[in-house]
Structures are given as structure tokens and as C-alpha cells.
N, C-alpha and C positions, 0 to 999 in steps of 0.2 A: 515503443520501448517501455513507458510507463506501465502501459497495461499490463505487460508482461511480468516489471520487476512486480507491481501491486499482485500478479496471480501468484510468483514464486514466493513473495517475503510473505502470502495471507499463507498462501501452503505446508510453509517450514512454521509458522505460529502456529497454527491451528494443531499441524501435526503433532508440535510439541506438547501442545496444550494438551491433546487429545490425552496424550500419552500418562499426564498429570493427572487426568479425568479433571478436568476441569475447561473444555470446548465452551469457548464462547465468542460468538460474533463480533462484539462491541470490543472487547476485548482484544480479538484479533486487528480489526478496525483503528483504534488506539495506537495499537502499535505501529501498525504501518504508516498514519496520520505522525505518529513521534519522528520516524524515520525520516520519510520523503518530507517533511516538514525542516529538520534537523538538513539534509540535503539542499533542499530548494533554500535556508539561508545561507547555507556552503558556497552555492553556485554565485551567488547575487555581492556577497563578502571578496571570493575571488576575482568576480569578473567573468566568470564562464558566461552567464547570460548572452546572448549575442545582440537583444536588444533592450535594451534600460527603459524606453518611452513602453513599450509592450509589454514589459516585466509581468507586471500584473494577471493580466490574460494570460499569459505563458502560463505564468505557476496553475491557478486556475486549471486550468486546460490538463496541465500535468498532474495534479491531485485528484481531480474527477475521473481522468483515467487510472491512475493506480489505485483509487478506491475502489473503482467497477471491477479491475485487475482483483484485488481483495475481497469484493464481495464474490464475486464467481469462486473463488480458491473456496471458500465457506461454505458456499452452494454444494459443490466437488464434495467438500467432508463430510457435511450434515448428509448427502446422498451416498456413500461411500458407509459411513456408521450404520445407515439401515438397515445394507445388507447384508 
């Protein structure tokens, strides 16, 4: 699920970005990092987390994957502008 929201939220940044001419990786990176960062203290504040001792790795786990999610969406655009 992570991988996926990191491909759609890098996909709708970049697009936008694109669009601005101003496409940038890190940039897109950032944003989703603000997001799912902004999220994962949502989850941990409410109580969603399911387990408190594991927290840590969880988030971990879940940031790496929606970074990878974000770097792939970038990959997509930067090969998508070439042609």
C-alpha cells in the first residue's frame, strides 16, 4: 500500500511540477517525505499503529517503501519527457 500511495503522490508531484517546468526529483522526494512523514505522526498520535513496541520499524518499513513508490513515479516521468 505504501509503495503504491509513494508511486501515485511522486506521479501527481512531478506531473504538476512538470507542468510548471520545473521537474525535480528531490523535490518531488520532499514532498512525499512531508506527506507520509505528516501521516505516519497522524497514525502514531491516534493510536492507528497496531503495535507501539515495533513502531519504529513499521514507519521505517513504510517510508522506504513509499520512497521507492516515489522514486519509480520519477523514473516513469524523467522516461516519459524523453520521448
Amino acid at each position: 500500500m505504501h509503495f503504491l500511495a509513494g508511486f501515485v503522490g511522486g506521479s501527481a508531484t512531478y506531473g504538476v511540477l512538470s507542468r510548471l517546468g520545473k521537474p525535480s526529483v528531490p523535490l518531488v522526494l520532499a514532498a512525499f517525505l512531508i506527506v507520509a512523514g505528516a501521516w505516519e505522526i497522524f497514525e502514531y498520535i491516534n493510536g492507528i499503529a497496531y503495535n507501539h513496541e515495533g513502531y519504529r520499524l513499521d514507519t521505517l518499513n513504510d517510508l522506504v517503501l513509499g520512497v521507492s513508490g516515489a522514486i519509480l513515479a520519477c523514473v516513469v516521468g524523467l522516461r516519459r519527457e524523453r520521448q
